[in-house]
N, C-alpha and C positions, 0 to 999 in steps of 0.2 A: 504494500500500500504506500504510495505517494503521499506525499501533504504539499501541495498546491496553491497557489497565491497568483489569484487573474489581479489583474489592475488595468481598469477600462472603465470610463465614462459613460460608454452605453454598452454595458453585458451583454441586453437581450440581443444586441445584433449578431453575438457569439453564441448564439444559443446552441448551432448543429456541432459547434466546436469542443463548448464543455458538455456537453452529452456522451462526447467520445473521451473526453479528458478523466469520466467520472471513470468509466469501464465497469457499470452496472453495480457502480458503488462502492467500487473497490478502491477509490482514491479521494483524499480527501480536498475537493475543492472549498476557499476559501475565496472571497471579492474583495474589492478595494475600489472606490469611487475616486481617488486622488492620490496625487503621488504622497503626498506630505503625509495624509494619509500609512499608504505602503510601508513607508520611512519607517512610522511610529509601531508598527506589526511589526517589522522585519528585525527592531531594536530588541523586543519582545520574548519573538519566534521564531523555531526554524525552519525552513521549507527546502525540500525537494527541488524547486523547480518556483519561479517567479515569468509570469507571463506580461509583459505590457501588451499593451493597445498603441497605433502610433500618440494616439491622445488621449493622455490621461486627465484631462480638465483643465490642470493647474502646472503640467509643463507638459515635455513629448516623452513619448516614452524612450527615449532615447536620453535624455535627460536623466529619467530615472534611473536608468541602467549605471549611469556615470556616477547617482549618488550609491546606488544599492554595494557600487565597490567599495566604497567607503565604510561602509553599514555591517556588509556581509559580504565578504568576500566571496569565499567559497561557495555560496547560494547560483546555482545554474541560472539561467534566465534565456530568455526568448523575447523576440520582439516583432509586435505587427508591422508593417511597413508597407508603405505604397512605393516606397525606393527601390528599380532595379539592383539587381545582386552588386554589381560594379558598383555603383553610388550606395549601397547599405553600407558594403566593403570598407569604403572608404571613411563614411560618416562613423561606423561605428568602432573602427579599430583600435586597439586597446582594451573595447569593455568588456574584452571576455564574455561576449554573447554566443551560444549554441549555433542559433541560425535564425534567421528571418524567417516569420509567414507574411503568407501574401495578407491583402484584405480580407476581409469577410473570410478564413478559416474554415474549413469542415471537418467531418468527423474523419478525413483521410489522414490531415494533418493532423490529429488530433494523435490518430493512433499510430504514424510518422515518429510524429515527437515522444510519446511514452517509449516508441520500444528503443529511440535514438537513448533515452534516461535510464534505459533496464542496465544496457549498454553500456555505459557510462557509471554508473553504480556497480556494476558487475553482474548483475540479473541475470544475462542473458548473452550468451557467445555471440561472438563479431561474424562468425563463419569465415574468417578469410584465409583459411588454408588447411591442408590436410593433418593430422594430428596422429603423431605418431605411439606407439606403444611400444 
């Protein structure tokens, strides 16, 4: 089980995203209306995995990601983004972001990103090669 932390202005427009984020209940999503907001969780709590929005209200989620290093280092994070790969690239370098979703997310991306965090946590084999005995 994950513990999860979306931060987004308008959720519902995430709605087919965290449906697949939940994985029938097995993860635990939490929200966040504002970064300052997020900040004041993150000082708190620990999570898994922090997702912005590109707009979180009260900055970009790109912004957040810049304060969350500060905050939480080690904390994963994700960020939506209308920015082609090359210009996220560029804007977000250094924040130690996973990967960029597009706009509007769905349940593909949703289950993209858990299995990219199984991975990453060690859940779950990379497959990239034959393994010997």
């Amino acid at each position: 089980m994950f513990k999860l932390l979306l931060v987004s202005k308008t959720r519902d427009a995430l709605s087919d995203f965290c449906s697949g984020l939940r994985e029938n209940d097995s993860n635990e999503l939490l929200y966040s209306d504002s970064g300052e907001e997020a900040i004041k969780v993150l000082k708190q709590n620990s999570f898994d995995l922090v997702i912005t929005d590109e707009d979180v209200g009260d900055m970009s989620g790109l912004e957040l990601a810049r304060k969350l290093i500060t905050v939480s280092p080690l904390t994963n994070c994700v960020a939506v983004s209308s920015l082609s790969e090359e210009d996220f690239h560029e804007a977000s370098e250094g924040l130690g972001l996973m990967t960029h979703l597009p706009l509007n997310p769905g349940t593909s991306e949703a289950d993209n990103l858990l299995k990219n965090l199984r991975q990453i946590k060690g859940l779950e084999s990379i497959g990239c090669g034959k393994r010997f005995s």
